[in-house]
C-alpha positions in Angstrom: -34.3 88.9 -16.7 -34.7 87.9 -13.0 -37.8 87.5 -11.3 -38.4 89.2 -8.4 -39.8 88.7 -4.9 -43.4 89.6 -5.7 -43.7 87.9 -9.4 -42.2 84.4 -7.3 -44.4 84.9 -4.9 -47.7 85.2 -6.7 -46.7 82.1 -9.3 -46.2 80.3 -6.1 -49.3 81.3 -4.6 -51.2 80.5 -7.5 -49.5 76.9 -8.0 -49.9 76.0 -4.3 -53.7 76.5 -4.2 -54.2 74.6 -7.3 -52.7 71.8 -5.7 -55.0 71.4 -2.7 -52.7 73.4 0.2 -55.0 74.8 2.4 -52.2 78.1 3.4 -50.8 79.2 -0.2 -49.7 82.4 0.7 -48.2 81.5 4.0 -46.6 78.2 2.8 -45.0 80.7 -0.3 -43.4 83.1 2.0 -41.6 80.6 4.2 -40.3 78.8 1.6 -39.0 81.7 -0.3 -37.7 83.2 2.7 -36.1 79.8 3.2 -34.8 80.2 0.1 -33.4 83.7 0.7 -31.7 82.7 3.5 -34.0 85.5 5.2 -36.7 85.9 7.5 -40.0 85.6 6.6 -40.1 89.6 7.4 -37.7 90.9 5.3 -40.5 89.8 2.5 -42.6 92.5 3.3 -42.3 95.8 0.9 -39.5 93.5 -0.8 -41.9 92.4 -4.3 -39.5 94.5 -6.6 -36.3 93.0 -5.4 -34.8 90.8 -7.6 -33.9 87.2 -6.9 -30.6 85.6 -8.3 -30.6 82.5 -9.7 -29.4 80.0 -7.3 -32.1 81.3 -5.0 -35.0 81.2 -7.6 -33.8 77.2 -8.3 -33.4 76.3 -4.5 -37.4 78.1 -4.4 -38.2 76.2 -7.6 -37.4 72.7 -5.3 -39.2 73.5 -2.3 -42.1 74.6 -4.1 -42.4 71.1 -6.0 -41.6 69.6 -3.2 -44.8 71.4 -1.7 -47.0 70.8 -4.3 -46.1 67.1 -3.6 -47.6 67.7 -0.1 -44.6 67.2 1.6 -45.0 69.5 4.4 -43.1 72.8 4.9 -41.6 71.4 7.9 -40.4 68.6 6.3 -39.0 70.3 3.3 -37.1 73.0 5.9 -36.4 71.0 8.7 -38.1 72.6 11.3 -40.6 74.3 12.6 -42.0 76.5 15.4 -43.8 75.6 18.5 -45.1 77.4 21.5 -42.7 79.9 20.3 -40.0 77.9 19.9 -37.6 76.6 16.9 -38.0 73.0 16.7 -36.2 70.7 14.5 -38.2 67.7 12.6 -36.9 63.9 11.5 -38.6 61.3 9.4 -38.8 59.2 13.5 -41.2 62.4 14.6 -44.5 63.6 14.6 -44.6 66.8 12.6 -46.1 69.3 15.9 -48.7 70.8 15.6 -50.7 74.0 16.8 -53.4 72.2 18.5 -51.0 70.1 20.9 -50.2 73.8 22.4 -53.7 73.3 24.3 -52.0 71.0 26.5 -49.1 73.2 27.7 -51.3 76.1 28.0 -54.0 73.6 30.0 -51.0 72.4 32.4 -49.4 75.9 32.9 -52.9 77.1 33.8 -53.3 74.3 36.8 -49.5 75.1 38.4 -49.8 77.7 40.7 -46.6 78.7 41.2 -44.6 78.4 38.1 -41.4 78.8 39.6 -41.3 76.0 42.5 -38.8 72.8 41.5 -41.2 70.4 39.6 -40.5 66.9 37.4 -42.1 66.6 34.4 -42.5 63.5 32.5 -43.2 63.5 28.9 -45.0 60.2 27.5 -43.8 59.6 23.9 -41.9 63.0 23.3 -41.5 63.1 19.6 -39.1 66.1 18.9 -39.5 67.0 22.7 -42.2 69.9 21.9 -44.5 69.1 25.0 -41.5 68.8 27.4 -39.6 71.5 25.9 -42.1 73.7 26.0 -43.1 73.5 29.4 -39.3 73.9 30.6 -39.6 77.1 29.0 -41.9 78.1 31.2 -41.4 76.7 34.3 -37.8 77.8 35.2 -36.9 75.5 37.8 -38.2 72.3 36.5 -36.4 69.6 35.2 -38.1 67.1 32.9 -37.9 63.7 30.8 -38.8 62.7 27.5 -39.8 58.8 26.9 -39.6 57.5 23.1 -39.7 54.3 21.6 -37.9 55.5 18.9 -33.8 56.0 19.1 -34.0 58.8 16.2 -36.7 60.4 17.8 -34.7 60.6 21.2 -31.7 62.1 19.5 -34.0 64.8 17.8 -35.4 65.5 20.7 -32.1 65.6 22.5 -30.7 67.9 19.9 -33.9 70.6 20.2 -32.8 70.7 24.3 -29.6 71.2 23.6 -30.6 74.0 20.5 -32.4 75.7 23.4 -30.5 75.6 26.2 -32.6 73.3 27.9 -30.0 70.3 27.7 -29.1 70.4 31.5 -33.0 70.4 32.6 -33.8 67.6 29.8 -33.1 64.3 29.2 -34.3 61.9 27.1 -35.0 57.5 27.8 -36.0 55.0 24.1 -38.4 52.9 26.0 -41.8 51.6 25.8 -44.1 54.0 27.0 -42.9 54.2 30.9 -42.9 50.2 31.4 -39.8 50.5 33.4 -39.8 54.0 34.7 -40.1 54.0 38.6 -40.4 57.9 40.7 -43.1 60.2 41.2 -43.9 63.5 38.4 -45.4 66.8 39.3 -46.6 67.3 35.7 -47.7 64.2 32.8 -48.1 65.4 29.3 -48.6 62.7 26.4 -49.9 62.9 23.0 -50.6 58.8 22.2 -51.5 57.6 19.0 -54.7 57.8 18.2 -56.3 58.0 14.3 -58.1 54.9 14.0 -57.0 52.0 11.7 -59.7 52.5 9.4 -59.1 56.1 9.3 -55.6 56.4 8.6 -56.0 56.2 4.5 -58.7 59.5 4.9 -55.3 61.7 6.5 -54.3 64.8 4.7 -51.6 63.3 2.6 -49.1 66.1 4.6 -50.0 63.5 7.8 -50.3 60.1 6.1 -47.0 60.3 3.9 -44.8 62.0 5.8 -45.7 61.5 9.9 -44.1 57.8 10.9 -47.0 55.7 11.6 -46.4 54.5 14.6 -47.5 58.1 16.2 -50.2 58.0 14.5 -51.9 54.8 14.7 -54.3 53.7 17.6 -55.3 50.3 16.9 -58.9 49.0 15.6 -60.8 52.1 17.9 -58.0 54.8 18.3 -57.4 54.0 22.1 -55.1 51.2 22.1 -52.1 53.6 23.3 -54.7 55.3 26.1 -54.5 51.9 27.6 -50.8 51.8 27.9 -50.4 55.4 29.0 -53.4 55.5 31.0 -52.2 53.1 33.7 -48.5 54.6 33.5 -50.0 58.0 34.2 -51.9 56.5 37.4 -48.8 54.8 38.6 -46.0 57.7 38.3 -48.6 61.4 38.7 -47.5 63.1 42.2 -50.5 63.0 44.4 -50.9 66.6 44.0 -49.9 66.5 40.2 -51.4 67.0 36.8 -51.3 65.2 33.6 -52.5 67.0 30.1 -53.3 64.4 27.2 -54.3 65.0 23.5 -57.4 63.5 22.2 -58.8 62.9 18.5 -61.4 64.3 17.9 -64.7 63.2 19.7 -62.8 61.2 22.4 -63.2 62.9 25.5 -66.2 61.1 27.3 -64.5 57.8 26.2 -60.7 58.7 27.5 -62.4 60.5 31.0 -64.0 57.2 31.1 -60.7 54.7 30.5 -59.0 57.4 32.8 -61.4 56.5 35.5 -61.0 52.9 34.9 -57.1 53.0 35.8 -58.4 55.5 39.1 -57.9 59.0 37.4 -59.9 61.8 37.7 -60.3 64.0 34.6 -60.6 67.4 35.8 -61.2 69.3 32.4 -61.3 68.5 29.0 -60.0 71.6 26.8 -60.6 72.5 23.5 -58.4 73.8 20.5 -58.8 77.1 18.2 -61.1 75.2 16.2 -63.6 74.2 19.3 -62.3 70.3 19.0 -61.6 69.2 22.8 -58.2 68.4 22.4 -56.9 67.9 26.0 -57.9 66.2 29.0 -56.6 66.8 32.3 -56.3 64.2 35.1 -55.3 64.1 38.7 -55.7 62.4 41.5 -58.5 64.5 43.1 -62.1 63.7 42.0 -63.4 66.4 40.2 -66.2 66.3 37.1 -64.7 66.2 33.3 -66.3 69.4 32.1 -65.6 71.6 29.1 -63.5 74.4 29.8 -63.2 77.4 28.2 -60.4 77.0 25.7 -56.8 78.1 26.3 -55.5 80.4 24.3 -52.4 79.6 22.4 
């Protein structure tokens, strides 16, 4: 006899949660869907329909891939951010909801969202920041920086997957050593779990996120030090840069920011009241909590 949709569905559930994964139900239905070839929202008022038996094996992988703790992005290859469909590699940093705080931080400083600005994005990943931010600012064109070659080309391939391939492009370098030119907008999201922290990840971040976008050195600031000074050298007078923080770093990045002759403007916390964002510019203002965006 074949399962069906809802029978799957709960034995997932059930499994999931006794294996530690904080979203059961939600994790179940994508990877079903997945499975289904459907969208998560044809699931709804769908528990009686049957599901033939290739689908119910290629379910049966993903869910023990799951219970693994491989992420659901990892096991489909994508994900969503700010909206959009983003593909994932083994080179990049699986992104996250609380990286949204610096687009939302950024598009809340530029007044007028449809002037020509240059963006510059400070180890890009799969592009998400820049990407993001093209979205919404129509005629800006941008640049991705990445040390790593497969990260550039994933990256590359999410612009092009958008139609954002003729406002994007993409440079493997070291942070901005060699970059030269002048940005309206800075976003970066540096390393920065602390060595000793690393082993305490969720195992979804320490097996399956490459380490080198994870790790910050001895205190969790040793990339703030590289990007830091970059920032100060390429921001527009008149510019803003957005970038992530761990949390608890804010006073200590506000003060390396001054250091390199930045002024942090506001830091910005997630959902989850963490301040996850500072922004900088060139004007002296106060760092200050700000009320958080919402993404």
């Amino acid at each position: 006899m074949s399962a069906t949709v809802g029978e799957l569905l709960r034995d997932a559930r059930a499994r999931l949660a006794a294996a530690g994964v904080k979203t059961p139900a939600r994790d179940a239905r994508l990877l079903l869907a997945d499975a289904l070839g459907a969208e998560v929202s044809a699931l709804i008022g769908a528990d009686r329909e049957p599901v033939a038996e290739s689908e119910r094996e290629a379910f049966a992988g993903m869910l023990t891939a799951r219970e693994r703790r491989t992420p659901v992005s990892r096991i489909r290859g994508r994900t969503e951010f700010w909206s959009l469909p983003l593909s994932v590699s083994p080179a990049t940093l699986d992104p996250r909801p609380e990286s949204e705080t610096l687009v939302a931080g950024v598009l809340d400083r530029v007044p007028d969202t449809s002037r020509p600005c240059r963006v510059l994005d400070l180890g890009t990943g799969t592009g998400c920041l820049l990407l993001a931010l093209l979205s919404e600012l129509p005629n800006a064109r941008g640049v991705g920086m990445e040390s790593s070659p497969d990260a550039a080309a994933t990256a590359a391939a999410n612009a092009r997957e958008l139609g954002l391939a003729g406002r994007a492009g993409f440079a493997v370098m070291d942070w901005a050593d060699a970059l030269d030119g002048s940005f309206d907008v800075i976003v970066s999201n540096p390393p920065y779990v602390r060595a000793g922290d690393l082993a305490d990840l969720a195992p979804e971040v320490a097996a399956h996120d490459p380490r080198v976008a994870l790790a910050g050195g001895d205190d969790g600031f040793a990339a703030y030090r590289r990007v830091l000074p970059a920032i100060a050298r390429l921001l527009a007078s008149d510019g803003v840069a957005a970038v992530e923080l761990g949390a608890g770093q804010a006073e200590s990045v506000c003060e390396l920011a001054r250091d390199h002759g930045l002024a942090p403007a506001a830091a910005l916390a997630d959902l989850a009241g963490i301040d996850r964002c500072v922004l900088l510019a060139h004007v002296r203002e106060r760092c200050v909590n700000a009320t958080p965006p919402l993404v």
